[in-house]
Legacy VTK file of the C-alpha trace (Angstrom):
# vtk DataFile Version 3.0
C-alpha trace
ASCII
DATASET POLYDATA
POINTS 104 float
20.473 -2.542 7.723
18.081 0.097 8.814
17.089 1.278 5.740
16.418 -2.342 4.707
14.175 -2.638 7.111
12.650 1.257 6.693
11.755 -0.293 3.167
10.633 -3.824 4.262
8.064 -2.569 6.751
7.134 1.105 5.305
8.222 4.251 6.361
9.449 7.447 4.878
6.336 8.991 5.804
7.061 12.466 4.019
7.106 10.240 0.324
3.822 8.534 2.052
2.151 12.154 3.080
3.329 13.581 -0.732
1.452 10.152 -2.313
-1.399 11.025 -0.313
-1.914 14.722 -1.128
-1.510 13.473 -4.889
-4.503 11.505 -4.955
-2.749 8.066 -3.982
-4.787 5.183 -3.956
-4.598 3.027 -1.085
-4.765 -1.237 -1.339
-4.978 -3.280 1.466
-3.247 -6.964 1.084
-4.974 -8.082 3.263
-7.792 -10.899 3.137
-11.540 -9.562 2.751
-12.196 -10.639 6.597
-9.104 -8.966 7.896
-10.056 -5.603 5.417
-13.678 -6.281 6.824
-12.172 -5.956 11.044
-10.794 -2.315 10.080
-9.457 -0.464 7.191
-8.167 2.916 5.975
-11.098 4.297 4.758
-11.460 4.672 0.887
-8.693 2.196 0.769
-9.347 -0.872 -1.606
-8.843 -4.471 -0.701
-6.936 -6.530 -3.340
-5.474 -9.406 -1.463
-1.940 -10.390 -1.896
-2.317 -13.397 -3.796
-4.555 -11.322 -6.254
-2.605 -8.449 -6.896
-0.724 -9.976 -9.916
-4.494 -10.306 -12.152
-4.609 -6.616 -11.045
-1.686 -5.366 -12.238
-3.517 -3.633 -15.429
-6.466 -2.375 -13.377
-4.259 -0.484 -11.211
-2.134 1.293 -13.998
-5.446 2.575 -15.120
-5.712 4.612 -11.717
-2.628 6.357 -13.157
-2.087 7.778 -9.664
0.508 6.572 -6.873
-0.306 3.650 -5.095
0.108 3.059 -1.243
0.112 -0.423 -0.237
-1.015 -1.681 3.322
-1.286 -4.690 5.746
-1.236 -6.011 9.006
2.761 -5.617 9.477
4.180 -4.605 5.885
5.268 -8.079 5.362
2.780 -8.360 2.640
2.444 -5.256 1.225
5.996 -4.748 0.665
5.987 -7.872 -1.148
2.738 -6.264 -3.407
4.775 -3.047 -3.457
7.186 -5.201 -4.900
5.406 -6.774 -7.269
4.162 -3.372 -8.696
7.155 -1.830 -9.199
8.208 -3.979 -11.155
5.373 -3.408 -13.154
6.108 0.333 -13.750
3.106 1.527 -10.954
4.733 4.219 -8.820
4.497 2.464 -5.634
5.313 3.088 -1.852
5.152 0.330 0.885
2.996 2.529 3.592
3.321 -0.639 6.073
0.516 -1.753 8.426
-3.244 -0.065 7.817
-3.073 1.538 10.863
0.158 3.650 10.303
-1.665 4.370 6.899
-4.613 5.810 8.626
-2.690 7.673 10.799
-1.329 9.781 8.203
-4.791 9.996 6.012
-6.478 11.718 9.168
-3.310 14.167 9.581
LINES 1 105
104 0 1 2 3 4 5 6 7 8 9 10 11 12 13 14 15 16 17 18 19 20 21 22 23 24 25 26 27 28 29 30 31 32 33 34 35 36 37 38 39 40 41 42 43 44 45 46 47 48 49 50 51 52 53 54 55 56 57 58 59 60 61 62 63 64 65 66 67 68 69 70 71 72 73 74 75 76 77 78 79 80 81 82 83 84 85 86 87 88 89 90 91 92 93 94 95 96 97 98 99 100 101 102 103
């Protein structure tokens, strides 16, 4: 059940931290005025309900991609959503467990 959860909600920060050093893009889920109250900084704001129409725009990156939210509700369900897609993907969680590990 743990690990369930662990991948629901993010974690694994050592897969997260290895992302990072590789040049991982960041995308918050979020909606713009949520991204616009706080965000990892570089990170880029594709909105959950979006991410499908960005699906080939984010292959082009051909980097790893760290998703982010408020919880990890949401961007599990756009990590999701990309991995099925092909896109190496990891569910980083909320933004703020994100930046935490960006400023480490």
């Amino acid at each position: 059940m743990f690990g369930f959860l662990k991948k629901l909600f993010g974690g694994g920060n050592e897969h997260l931290q290895d992302a990072i050093e590789r040049g991982a893009i960041i995308i918050d889920v979020r909606s713009p005025a949520e991204y616009a109250q706080g965000h990892v900084k570089g990170s880029v704001n594709v909105p959950l309900q979006m991410i499908g129409g960005q699906i080939n725009q984010i292959k082009k990156y051909k980097k790893p991609v760290i998703t982010c939210c408020r919880s990890g509700m949401r961007s599990g369900n756009a990590a999701g959503q990309l991995k099925s897609a092909g896109i190496e993907v990891y569910n980083g969680g909320s933004w703020g467990a994100v930046q935490r590990l960006t400023n480490s």
